[in-house]
N, C-alpha and C positions, 0 to 999 in steps of 0.2 A: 674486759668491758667495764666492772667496778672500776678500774685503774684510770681510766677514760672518764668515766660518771664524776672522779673524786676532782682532777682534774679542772675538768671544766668548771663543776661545782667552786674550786677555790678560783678561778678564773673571774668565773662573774661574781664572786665576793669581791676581790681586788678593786676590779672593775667600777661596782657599786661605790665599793669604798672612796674610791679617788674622782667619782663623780657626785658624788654628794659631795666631799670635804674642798672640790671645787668650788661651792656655791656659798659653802657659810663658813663665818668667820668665827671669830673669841665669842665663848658664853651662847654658843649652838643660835645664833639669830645670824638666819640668811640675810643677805643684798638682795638677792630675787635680781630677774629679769631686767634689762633696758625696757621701759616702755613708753608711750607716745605722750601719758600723764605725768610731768615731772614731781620729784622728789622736793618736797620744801624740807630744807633743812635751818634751824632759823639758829643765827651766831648767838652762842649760850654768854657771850663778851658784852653783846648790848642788853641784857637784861641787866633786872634794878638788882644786884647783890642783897643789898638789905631785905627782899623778898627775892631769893634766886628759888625756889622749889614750888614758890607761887606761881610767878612768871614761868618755868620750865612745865609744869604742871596746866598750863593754861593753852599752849603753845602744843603740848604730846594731844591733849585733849580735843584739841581746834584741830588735829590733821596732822602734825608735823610725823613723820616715820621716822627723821633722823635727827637729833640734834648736833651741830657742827661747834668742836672746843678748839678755839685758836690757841694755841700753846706758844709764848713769846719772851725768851730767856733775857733781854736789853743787850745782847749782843748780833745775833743772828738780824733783829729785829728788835728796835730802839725801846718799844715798851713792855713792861715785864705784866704780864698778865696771872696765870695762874698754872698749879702742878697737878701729880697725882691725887692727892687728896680730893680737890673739888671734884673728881671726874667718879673717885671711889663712892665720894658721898652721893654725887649723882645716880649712879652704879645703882645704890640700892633701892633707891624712891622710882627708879625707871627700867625694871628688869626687861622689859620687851621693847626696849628705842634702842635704835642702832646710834652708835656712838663713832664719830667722825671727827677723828683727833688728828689734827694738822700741826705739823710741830717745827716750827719758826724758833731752830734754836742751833749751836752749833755742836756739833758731833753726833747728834743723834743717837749711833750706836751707843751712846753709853748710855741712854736711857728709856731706851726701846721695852726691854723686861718689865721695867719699874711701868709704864702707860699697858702695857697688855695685861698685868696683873690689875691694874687699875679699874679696869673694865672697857678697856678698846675696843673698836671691832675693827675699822679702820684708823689705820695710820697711815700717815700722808707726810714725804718730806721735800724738801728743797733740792734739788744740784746739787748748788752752790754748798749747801751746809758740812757735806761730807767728802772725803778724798776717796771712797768707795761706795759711790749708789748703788751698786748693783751687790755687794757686799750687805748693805745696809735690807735693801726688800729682800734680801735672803731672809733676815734677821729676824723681818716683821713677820715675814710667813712662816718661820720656825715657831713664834709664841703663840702661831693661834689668830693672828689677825690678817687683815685684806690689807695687802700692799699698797700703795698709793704715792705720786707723784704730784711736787705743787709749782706750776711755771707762773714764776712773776713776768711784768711787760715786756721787759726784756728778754727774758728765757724763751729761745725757739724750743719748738717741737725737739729738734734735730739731739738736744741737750739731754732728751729722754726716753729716745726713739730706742734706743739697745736693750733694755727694760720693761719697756712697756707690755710686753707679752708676756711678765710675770705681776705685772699690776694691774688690781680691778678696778682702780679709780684714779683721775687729773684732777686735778686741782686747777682750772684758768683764772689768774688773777687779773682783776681789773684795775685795781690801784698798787703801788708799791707797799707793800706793807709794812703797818707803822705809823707811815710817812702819809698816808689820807692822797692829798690831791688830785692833779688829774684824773678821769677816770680814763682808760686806753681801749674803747669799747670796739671801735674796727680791729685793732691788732688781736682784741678777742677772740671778735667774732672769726678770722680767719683759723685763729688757732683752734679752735673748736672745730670747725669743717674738717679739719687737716687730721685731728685726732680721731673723728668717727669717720672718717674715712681710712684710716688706719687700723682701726679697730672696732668693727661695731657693737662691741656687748662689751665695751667699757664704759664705766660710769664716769660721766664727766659733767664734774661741778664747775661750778659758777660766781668766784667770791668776793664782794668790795664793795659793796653799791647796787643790788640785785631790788627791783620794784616794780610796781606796778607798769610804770611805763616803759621797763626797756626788757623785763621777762621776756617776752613774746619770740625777739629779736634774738637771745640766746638760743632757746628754745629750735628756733627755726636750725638755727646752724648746726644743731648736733647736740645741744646738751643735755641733760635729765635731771641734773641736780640742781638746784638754786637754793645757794645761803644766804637767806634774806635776815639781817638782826634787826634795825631800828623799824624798818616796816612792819613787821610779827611783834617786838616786844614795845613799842610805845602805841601800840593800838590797842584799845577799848573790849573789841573785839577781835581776839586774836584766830579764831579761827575763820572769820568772816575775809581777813584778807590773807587766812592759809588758800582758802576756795577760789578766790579773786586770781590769786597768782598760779594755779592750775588751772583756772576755768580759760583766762586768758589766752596762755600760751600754747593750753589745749584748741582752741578755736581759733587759732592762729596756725596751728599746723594742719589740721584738719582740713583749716580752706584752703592754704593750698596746696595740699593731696589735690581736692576737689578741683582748684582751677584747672591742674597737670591734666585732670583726670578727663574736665570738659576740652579741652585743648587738643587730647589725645585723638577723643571722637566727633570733632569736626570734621564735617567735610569740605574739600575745596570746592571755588565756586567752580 
């Protein structure tokens, strides 16, 4: 019977074990739940450098739970932005912000280690970047961080569907990256439907152009995450339009639940 008792005992340890280390990433900070209030995450790219811990400090302060680091080597992705270092110095002035390191570079695997010691929690990559994705989100999960995939306009679903059940978060870009322009917000929005209906308790961000007036519209289709930079960091008021971009897209979904909802219990004449 003790043999039985010990048993189970290491059973629901196991168990425990691999259901907690499900949910949180690098540096013991959970993702938490999908829920109906999105995630601001505001791009740490359009802040002023000459005050980066002002602005990042203003933005954790106003509401943001995550801040989103585009990582862009001038190969993968024409403009070279920034490394491990900024994300480490970040690391320490922001121990409780989940840190969403997206990394627009090519080969990834070779510096997967170097960004999880940095203070990652997610990493997020490209297809296109590697000759083994599915190799690559082994990698990310091996150091301690939440896997992640990032589909430029062109990139279907179909590019990351093999995968996707070992990663907690999408990446859907609206603009090619880099390269600014068009923004591709119907081919978004489809790809967002397509990914939480594939998956519902992944997190699916938002990236290139995310504002006031087209939140709502994301939001509706599936997403949770929105990486909003010049809207968050050239405002005055940085937490006044972190609330704007939740209160929004929250009341946007809400209504309509609500329409379904009057829709449902109508009656015919």
């Amino acid at each position: 019977m003790s043999a039985i008792k010990q048993n189970s005992a290491l059973a629901f340890s196991i168990l425990f074990y691999l259901v907690v280390n499900s949910i949180r990433s690098a540096h013991g900070l959970a993702l938490g739940p999908v829920t109906s209030i999105p995630i601001i995450s505001p791009s740490v790219a359009k802040a002023d450098f000459l005050k980066l811990g002002f602005d990042l400090r203003g933005a954790v302060d106003g509401g943001a739970k995550w801040l989103h680091f585009s990582v862009q080597d001038g190969n993968m992705v024409p403009k070279i932005s920034f490394g491990p270092p900024i994300i480490a110095a970040c690391r320490e002035e922001f121990p409780e912000t989940i840190f969403d390191v997206k990394l627009g570079i090519v080969e990834p695997e070779k510096h997967i280690a170097n960004f999880a010691k940095a203070g990652a929690n997610i990493i997020s990559v490209h297809p296109e970047s590697t000759l083994q994705l599915g190799a690559v989100i082994h990698m990310i999960e091996k150091h301690g961080c939440a896997p992640g995939v990032v589909l430029n306009p062109a990139t279907p679903v179909s590019a990351v569907e093999h995968v996707l059940g070992s990663c907690r978060v999408a990446v859907v870009m609206l603009v090619n990256p880099g390269y600014g322009g068009p923004k591709y917000i119907s081919v978004a929005l489809k790809k967002i439907a397509e990914l939480r209906a594939l998956c519902p308790d992944l997190h699916i961000s938002v990236d290139g152009g995310v504002n006031g007036e087209n939140a709502a519209e994301f939001v509706d289709a599936g997403a949770n995450v929105l990486v909003a930079g010049g809207s968050v960091f050239q405002a005055e008021d940085k937490s006044e339009v972190i609330r704007q971009l939740q209160g929004q897209a929250a009341f946007v979904r809400d209504s309509a639940v609500n329409n379904v909802m009057n829709k449902a219990v109508k009656t015919p004449p």
